[in-house]
C-alpha positions in Angstrom: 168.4 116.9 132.0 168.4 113.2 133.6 170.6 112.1 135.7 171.8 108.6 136.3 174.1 106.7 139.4 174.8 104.2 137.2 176.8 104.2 133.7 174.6 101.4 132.1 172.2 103.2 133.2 172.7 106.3 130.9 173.9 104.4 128.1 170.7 102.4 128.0 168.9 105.7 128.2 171.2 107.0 125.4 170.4 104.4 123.1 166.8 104.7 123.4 166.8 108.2 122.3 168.8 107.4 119.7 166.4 104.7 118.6 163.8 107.0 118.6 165.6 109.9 116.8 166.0 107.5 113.9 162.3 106.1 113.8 161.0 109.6 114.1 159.2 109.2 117.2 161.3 111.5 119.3 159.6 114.7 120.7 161.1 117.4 122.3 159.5 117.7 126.2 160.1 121.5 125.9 157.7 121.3 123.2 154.7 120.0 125.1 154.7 122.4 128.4 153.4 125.1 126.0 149.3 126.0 127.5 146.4 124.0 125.4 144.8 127.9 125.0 147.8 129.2 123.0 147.6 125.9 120.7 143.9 125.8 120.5 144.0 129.4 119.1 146.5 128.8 116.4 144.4 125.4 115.8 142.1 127.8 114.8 143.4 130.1 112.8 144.5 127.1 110.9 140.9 125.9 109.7 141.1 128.5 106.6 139.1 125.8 104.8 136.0 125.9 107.1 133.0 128.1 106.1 132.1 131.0 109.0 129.1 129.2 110.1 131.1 126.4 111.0 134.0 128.5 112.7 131.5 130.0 114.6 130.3 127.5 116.7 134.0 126.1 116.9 134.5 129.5 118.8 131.6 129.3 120.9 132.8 125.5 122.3 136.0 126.9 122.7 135.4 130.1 124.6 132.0 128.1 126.8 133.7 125.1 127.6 137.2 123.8 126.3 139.6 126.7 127.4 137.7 127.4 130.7 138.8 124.0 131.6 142.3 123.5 129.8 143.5 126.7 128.2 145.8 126.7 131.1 147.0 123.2 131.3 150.3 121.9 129.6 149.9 119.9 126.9 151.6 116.8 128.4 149.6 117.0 131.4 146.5 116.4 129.4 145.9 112.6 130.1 143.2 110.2 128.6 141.3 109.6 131.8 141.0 113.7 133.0 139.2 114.0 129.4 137.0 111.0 130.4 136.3 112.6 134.1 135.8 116.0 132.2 132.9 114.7 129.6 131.6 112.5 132.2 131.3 116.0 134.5 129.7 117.9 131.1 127.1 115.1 131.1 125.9 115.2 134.7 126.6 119.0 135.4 129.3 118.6 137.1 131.3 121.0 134.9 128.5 123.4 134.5 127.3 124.7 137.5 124.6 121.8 137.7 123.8 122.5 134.0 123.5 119.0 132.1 124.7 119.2 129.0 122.4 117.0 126.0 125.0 114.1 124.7 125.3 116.3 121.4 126.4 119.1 123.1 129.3 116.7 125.2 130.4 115.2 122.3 130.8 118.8 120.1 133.3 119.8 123.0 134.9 116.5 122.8 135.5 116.7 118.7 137.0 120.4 119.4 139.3 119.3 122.3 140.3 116.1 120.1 141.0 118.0 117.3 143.4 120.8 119.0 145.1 117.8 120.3 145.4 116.3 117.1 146.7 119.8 115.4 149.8 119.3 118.5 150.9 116.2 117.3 151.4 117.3 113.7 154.2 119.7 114.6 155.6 117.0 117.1 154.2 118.6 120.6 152.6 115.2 121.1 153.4 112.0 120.3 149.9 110.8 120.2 146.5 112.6 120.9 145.4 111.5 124.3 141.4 112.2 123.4 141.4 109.2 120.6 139.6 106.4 121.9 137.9 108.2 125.0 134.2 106.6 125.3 131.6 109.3 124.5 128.0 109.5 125.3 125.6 107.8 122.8 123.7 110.8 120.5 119.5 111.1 120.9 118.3 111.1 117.4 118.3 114.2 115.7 114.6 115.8 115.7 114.1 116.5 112.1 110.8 118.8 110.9 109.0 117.6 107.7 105.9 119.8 106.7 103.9 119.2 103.9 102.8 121.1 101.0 99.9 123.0 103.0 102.2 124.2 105.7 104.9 125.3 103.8 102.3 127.3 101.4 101.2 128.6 104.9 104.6 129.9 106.1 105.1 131.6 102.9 102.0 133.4 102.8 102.4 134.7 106.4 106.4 136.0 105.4 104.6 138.7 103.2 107.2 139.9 100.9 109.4 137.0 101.6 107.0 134.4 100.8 109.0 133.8 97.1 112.2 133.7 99.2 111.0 131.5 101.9 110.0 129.0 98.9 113.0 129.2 97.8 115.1 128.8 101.2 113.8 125.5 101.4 115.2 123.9 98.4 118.7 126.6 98.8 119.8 127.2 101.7 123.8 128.5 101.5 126.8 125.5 100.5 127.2 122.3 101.9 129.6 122.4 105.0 132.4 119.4 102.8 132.3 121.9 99.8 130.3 119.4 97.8 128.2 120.9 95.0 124.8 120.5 95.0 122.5 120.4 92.3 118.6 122.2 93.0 115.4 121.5 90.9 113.6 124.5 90.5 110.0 123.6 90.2 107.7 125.4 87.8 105.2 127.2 90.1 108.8 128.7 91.8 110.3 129.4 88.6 106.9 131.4 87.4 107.1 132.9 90.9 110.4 134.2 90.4 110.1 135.9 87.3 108.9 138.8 88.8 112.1 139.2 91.0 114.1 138.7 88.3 113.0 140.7 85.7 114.9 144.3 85.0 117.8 143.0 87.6 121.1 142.7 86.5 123.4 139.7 86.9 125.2 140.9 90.0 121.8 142.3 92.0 120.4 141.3 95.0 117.5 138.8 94.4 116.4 139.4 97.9 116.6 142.9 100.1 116.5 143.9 103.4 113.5 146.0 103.8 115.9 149.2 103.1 118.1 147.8 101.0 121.2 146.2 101.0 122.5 142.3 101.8 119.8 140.3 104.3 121.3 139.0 107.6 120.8 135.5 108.3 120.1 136.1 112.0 118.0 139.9 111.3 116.1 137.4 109.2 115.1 134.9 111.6 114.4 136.5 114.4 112.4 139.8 112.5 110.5 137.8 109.6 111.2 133.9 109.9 110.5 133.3 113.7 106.8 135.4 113.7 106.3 134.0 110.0 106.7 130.6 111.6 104.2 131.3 115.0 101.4 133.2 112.4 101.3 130.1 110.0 100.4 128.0 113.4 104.0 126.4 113.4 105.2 127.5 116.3 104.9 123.8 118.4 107.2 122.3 115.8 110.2 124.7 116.1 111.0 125.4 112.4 114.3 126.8 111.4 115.5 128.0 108.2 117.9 125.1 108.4 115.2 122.4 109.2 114.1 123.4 105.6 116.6 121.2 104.3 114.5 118.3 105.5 111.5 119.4 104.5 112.8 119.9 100.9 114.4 115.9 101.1 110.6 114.8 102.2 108.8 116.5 99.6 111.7 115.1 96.9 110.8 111.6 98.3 107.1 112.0 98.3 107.7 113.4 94.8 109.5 109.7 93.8 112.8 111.2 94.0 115.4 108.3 94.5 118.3 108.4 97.3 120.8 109.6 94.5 118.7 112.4 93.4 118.6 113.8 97.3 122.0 113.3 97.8 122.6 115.5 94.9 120.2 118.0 95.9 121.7 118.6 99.6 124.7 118.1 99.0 125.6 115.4 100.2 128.7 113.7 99.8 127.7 110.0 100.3 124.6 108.3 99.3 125.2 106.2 102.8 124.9 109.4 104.7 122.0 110.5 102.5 120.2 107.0 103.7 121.0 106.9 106.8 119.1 110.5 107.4 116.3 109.7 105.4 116.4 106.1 104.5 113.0 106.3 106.9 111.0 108.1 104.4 111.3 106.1 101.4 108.0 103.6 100.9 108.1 100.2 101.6 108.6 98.7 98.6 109.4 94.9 99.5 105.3 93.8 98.7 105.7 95.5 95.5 109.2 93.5 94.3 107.4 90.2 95.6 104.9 90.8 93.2 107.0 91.5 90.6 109.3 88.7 91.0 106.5 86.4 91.1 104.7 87.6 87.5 108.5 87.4 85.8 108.6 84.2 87.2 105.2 82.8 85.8 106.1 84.3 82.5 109.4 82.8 82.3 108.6 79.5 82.9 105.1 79.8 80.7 107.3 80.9 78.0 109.6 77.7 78.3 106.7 75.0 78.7 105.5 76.4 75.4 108.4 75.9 73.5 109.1 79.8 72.9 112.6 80.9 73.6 112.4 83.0 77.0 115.1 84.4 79.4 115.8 82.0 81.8 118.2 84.0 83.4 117.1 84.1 87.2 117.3 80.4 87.0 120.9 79.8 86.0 123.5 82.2 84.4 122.5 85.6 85.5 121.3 88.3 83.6 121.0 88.6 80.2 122.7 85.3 79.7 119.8 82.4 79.3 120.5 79.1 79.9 123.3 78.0 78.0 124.2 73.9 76.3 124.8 71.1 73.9 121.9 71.4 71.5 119.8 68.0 72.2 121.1 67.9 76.3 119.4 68.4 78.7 120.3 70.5 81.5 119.6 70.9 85.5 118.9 74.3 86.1 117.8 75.4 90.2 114.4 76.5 90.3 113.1 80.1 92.0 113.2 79.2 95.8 110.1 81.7 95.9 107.6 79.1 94.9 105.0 77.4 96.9 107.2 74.5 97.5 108.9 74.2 100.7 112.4 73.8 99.0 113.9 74.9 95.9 113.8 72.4 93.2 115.4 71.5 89.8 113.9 72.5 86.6 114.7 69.8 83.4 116.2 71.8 80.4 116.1 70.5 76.8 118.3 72.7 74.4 116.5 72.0 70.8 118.8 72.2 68.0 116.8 76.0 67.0 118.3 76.9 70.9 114.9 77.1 72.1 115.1 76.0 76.0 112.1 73.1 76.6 111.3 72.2 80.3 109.9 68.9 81.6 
């Protein structure tokens, strides 16, 4: 309870809580002095919409390096430049025991603190989340693995009897993490490949086993098959992952002329912008290749108009589909292609006959 030697004093106090009781933006001190380790754990309870490998590592961040330093700190005593010191400490070691932390790893713990903040201010713990706006450490590029045809035939082979499934892990590998569906082509040497697997199983059987029976673990697999699979093909130096499959797949698609929609649909993705800006690096340079192109329609167009024969003069004028458009017997200034030899674009002279045909002088 405040306390106040002057009336004024109390009554200006009074009307400011009343103010904000009526806007809304009141909150109840009590309710902030509860421990950031009691919140964080009901934050995390909460996520019933995440998949388990993404809870996972949520509870790993949280158990290695978020609640070691705040589970025991009130909420309101969590302040925008402690989180600042505190990623700044992750970076150099500081916070570690002298272990530096990689820039992705930093900012992980920073989108996990951030976000149990962000679950306090919902029920009106906080009135703002102090980790918005904290500066965080700039990301190294991710190290994507693309192997080609002859190395992923090689990794097969040397899984033995998972050599279908490792075919198939790299075009499937589980649901995108934003629930978007994903459609996968199924080539025809993987589809003739399959057959075998599938034939005499019924709809609800196990494609793939582990070797006595029963659902194959993710991490059994790795490190019993996949990891020795990955060192026997000679693959070892490049550090292959199940997951890193993904990108293989989205290389192969490319090399393959798949466009940026058609790999966006195939991982899952749930923006072709995000789709580019991961692999926008693979697709050809095509820029020679549209030159070339515009330069022929051009030469055509305009050879089609100095003979008299009606032609599309639509990447002069009018855009396209539209031709150029008059009084029959006017003649008309249209702007000429700026990709010419000349050093400027010029004006082409239009004649509309009276049979619509555009003339050009």
């Amino acid at each position: 309870m405040k306390s106040f030697t002057r009336k004024v004093d109390a009554e200006a106090e009074r009307t400011r809580m009343e103010s904000r009781l009526n806007d809304g933006s009141y909150r109840d001190p009590a309710a902030a002095r509860v421990k950031f380790a009691e919140v964080a754990e009901s934050w995390l309870a909460a996520q019933i919409h995440l998949k388990r490998s993404t809870r996972a590592p949520y509870r790993g961040v949280l158990d290695v390096h978020v609640i070691p330093k705040w589970g025991t700190t009130r909420l309101d005593r969590i302040h925008f430049e402690d989180i600042a010191e505190w990623l700044a400490d992750m970076l150099s070691g500081g916070a570690t025991g002298g272990r530096e932390l990689s820039p992705r790893s930093v900012r992980t713990a920073y989108v996990v603190l951030s976000r149990v903040l962000g679950y306090a201010v919902q029920p009106r713990r906080l009135a703002v989340n102090p980790a918005v706006g904290v500066p965080l450490p700039k990301p190294m590029p991710a190290d994507h693995v693309y192997l080609d045809d002859m190395q992923v035939d090689a990794l097969a082979n040397a899984s033995g009897a998972y050599r279908v499934f490792i075919l198939l892990l790299e075009l499937y590998l589980d649901t995108p993490k934003n629930h978007e569906r994903c459609s996968v082509p199924i080539p025809r040497f993987l589809a003739e490949e399959l057959k075998p697997h599938i034939q005499g199983r019924g709809d609800e059987e196990l494609l793939f086993t582990a070797p006595q029976g029963g659902p194959l673990r993710a991490r059994n697999f790795r490190q019993r098959f996949f990891a020795p699979a990955v060192v026997k093909a000679g693959l070892g130096d490049l550090k292959v992952t199940p997951h890193k499959l993904r990108h293989t797949a989205a290389s192969l698609a490319i090399a393959s002329g798949a466009d940026i929609n058609v790999v966006q649909t195939m991982l899952g993705y749930k923006s072709a912008t995000l789709t580019l800006d991961t692999y926008g690096h693979l697709f050809p340079d095509r820029l020679d290749e549209v030159s070339k192109k515009m330069h022929k329609r051009r030469a055509k167009q305009l050879s089609l108009a100095r003979s008299g024969t009606p032609g599309d003069l639509s990447a002069h004028a009018n855009g396209p589909g539209r031709g150029v458009r008059g009084r029959a017997g006017a003649w008309h200034l249209v702007p000429d292609c700026p990709l010419t030899h000349r050093s400027r674009p010029g004006m082409l002279l239009v004649l509309m006959a009276s049979d619509g045909a555009a003339r050009t002088r």
